[in-house]
C-alpha positions as CSV (number, residue, x, y, z in Angstrom):
1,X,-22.1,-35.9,17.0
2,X,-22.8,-35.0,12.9
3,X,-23.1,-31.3,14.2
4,X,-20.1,-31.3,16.2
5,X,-18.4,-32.6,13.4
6,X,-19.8,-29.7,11.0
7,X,-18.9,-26.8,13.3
8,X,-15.3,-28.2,14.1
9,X,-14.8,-28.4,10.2
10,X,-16.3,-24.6,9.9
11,X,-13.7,-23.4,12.4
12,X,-11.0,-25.1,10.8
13,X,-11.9,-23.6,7.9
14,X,-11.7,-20.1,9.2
15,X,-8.7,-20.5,11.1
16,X,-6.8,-21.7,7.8
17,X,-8.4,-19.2,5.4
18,X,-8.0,-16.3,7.1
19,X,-10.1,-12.9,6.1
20,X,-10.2,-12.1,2.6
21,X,-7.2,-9.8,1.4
22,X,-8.0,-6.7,0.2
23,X,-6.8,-6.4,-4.0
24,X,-3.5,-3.9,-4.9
25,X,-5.0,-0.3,-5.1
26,X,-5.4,0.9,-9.1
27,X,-2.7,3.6,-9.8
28,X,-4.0,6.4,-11.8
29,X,-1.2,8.5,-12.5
30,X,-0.5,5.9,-14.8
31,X,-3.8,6.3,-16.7
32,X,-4.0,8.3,-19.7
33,X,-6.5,9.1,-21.9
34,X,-7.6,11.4,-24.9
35,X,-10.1,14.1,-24.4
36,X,-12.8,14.9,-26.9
37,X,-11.0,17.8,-28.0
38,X,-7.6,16.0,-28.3
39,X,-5.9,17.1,-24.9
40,X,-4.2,14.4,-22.6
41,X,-6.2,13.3,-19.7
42,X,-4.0,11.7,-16.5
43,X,-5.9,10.1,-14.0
44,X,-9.3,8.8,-12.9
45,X,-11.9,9.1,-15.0
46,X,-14.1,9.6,-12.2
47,X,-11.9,11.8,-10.0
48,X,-13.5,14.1,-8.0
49,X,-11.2,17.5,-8.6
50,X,-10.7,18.2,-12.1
51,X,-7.5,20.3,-12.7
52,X,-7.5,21.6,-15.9
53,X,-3.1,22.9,-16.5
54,X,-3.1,25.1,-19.3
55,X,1.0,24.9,-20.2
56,X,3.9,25.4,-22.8
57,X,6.6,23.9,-23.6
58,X,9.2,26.7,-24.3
59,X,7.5,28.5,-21.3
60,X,10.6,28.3,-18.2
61,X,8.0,28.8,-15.6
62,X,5.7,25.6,-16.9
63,X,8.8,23.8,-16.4
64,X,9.4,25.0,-13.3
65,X,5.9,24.2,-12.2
66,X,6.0,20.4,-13.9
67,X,9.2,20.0,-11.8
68,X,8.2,21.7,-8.6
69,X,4.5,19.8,-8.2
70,X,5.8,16.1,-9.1
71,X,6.3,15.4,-5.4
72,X,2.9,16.7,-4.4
73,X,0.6,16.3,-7.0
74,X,1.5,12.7,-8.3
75,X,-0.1,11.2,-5.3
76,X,-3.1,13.1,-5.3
77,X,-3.5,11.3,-9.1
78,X,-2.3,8.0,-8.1
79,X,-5.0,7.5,-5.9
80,X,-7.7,8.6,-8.0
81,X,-8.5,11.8,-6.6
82,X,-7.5,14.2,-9.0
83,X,-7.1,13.9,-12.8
84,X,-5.4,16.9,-14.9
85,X,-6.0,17.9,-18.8
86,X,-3.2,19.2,-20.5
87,X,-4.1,22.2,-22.9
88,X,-1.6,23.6,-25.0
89,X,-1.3,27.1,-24.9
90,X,1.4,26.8,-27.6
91,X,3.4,30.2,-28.4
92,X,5.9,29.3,-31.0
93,X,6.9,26.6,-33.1
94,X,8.6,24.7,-31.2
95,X,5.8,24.8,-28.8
96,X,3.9,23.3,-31.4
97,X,5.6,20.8,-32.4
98,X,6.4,19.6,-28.4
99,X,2.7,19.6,-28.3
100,X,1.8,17.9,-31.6
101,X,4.2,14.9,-30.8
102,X,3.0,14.2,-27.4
103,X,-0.6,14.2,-28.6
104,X,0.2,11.7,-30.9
105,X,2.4,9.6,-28.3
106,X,1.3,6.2,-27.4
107,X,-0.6,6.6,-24.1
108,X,1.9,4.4,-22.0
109,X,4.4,7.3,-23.2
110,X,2.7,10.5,-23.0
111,X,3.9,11.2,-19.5
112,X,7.8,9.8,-19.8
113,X,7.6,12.4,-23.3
114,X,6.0,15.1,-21.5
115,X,8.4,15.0,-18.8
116,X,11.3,15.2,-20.9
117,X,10.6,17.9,-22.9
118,X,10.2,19.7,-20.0
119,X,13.1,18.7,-18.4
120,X,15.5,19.4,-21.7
121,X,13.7,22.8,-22.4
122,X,16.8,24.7,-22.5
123,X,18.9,21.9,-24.8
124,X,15.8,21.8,-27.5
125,X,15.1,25.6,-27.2
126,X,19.1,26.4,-28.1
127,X,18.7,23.8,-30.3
128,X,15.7,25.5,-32.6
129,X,17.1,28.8,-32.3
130,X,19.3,27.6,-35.1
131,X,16.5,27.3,-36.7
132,X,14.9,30.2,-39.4
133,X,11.8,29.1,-38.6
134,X,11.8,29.1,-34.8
135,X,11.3,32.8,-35.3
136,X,7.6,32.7,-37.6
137,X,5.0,33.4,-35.5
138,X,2.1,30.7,-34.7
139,X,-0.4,32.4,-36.5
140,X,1.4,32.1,-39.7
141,X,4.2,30.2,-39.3
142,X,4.2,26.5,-42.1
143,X,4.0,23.5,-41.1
144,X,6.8,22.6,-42.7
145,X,8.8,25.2,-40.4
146,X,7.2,23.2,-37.3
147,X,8.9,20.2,-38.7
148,X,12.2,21.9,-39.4
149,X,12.2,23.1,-35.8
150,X,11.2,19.7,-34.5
151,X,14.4,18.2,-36.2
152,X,17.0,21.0,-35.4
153,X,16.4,21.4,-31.9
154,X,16.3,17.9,-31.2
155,X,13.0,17.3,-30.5
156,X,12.3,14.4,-32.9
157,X,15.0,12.3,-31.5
158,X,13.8,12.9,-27.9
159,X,10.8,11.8,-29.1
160,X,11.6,8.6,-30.7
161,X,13.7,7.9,-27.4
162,X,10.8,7.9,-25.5
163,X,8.8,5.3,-27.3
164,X,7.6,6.9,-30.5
165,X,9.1,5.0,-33.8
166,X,10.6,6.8,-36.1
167,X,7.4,6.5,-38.6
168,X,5.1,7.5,-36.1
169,X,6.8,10.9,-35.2
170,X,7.2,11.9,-39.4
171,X,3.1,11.2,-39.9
172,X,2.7,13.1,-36.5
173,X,4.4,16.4,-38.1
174,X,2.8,16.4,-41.3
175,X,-0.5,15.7,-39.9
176,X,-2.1,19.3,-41.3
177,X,-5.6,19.1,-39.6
178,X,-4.0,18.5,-36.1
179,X,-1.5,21.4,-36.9
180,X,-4.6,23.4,-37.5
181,X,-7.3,22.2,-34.9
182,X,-3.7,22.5,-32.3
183,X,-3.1,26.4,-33.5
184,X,-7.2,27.1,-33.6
185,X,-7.3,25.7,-29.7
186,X,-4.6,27.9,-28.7
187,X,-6.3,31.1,-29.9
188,X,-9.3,30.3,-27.7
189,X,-7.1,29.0,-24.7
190,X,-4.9,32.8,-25.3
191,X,-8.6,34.5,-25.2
192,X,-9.5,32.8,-21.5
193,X,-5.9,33.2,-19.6
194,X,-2.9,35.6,-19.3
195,X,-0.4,33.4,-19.3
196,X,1.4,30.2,-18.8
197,X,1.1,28.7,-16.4
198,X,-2.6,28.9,-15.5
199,X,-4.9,26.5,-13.9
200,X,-8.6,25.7,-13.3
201,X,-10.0,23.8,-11.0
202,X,-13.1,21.9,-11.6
203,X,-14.1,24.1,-14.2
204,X,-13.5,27.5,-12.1
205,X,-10.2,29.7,-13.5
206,X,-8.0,30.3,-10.5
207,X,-5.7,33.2,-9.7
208,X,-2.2,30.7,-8.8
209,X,0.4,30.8,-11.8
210,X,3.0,28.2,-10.1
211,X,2.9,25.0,-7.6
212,X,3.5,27.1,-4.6
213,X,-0.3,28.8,-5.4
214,X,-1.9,26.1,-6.3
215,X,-1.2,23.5,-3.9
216,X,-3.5,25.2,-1.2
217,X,-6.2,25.4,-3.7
218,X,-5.8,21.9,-4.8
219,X,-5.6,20.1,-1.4
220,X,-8.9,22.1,-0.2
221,X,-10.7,20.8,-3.3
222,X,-9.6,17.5,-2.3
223,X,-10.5,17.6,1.3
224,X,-13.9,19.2,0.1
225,X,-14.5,15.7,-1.8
């Protein structure tokens, strides 16, 4: 009778419990962190594919690209099978100074920032053209030009809109050693790929310069992991 008793209580226990619910899947296109070398890093840190987007943010066709592969390539973040590094294969100030202030972004931010710029690329480039020193070359141009541009084009203000506080964004743009470490990266990034966009895939350079390339490429790396 005690054993009957024991099993009837087991069943009732399994027949009110239930099997155990699986927990909400992490979401890794909202993971961000900092690379060794400074360069955002989106995703799983243990991802399998490894996409490496070498961009700029006065280039139209990186826009085009950052608009074009949100559908597709969010996904493949968001459930940990790709993660991306942003390099800055900046061209002009502006560039620079777009790529300066998402750097120093909160993490939470980077991706809202990065997104706008993007998506305003033709407001803030009008905007900088204004600007004497929009037209000094990276190689030479100042600092102090980089900041010039950042506030005539409208570039600080989109920044503090998305997150950054006022504060943050000045000691961002007169940070001199991230300037320079930003303009010495660039000149090694310039000496591996022709132009912007470019992509590699875990650590292999390929040939696609826009989302309609490099999907193919991107979901067979995935399927091959």
């Amino acid at each position: 009778m005690r054993l009957l008793l024991v099993m009837m209580a087991a069943l009732a226990g399994l027949l009110t419990t239930g099997p155990a619910q699986a927990g909400p899947k992490a979401d890794w296109a909202a993971t961000v962190a900092t690379a060794a070398d400074g360069a955002a890093v989106v995703g799983n840190p243990d991802a399998p594919v490894r996409l490496v987007e070498y961009l700029s943010y006065t280039c139209p066709h990186c826009a085009d690209y950052v608009a074009e592969s949100a559908e597709g390539l969010e996904p493949m973040i968001a459930d940990g099978t790709v993660a991306v590094t942003l390099r800055n294969a900046v061209r002009d100030p502006l560039d620079i100074a777009a790529a300066m202030l998402t750097r120093c972004a909160p993490r939470a931010d980077f991706v809202g920032l990065h997104r706008a710029i993007f998506a305003d690329q033709k407001a803030l480039q009008d905007g900088a053209r204004t600007v004497p020193g929009m037209y000094s070359r990276v190689p030479k141009v100042t600092l102090a030009e980089v900041r010039a541009v950042a506030e005539g084009s409208g570039l600080t203000r989109l920044a503090r809109e998305s997150g950054m506080t006022a504060d943050a964004v000045d000691a961002c743009l007169t940070d001199e050693a991230a300037f320079e470490r930003l303009r010495k990266e660039a000149t090694g990034y310039w000496s591996v790929i022709r132009g912007t966009p470019s992509f590699a895939i875990n650590g292999t350079l390929t040939d696609a310069h826009g989302w309609a390339e490099l999907k193919p490429e991107l979901t067979a790396a995935a399927a091959a992991n």
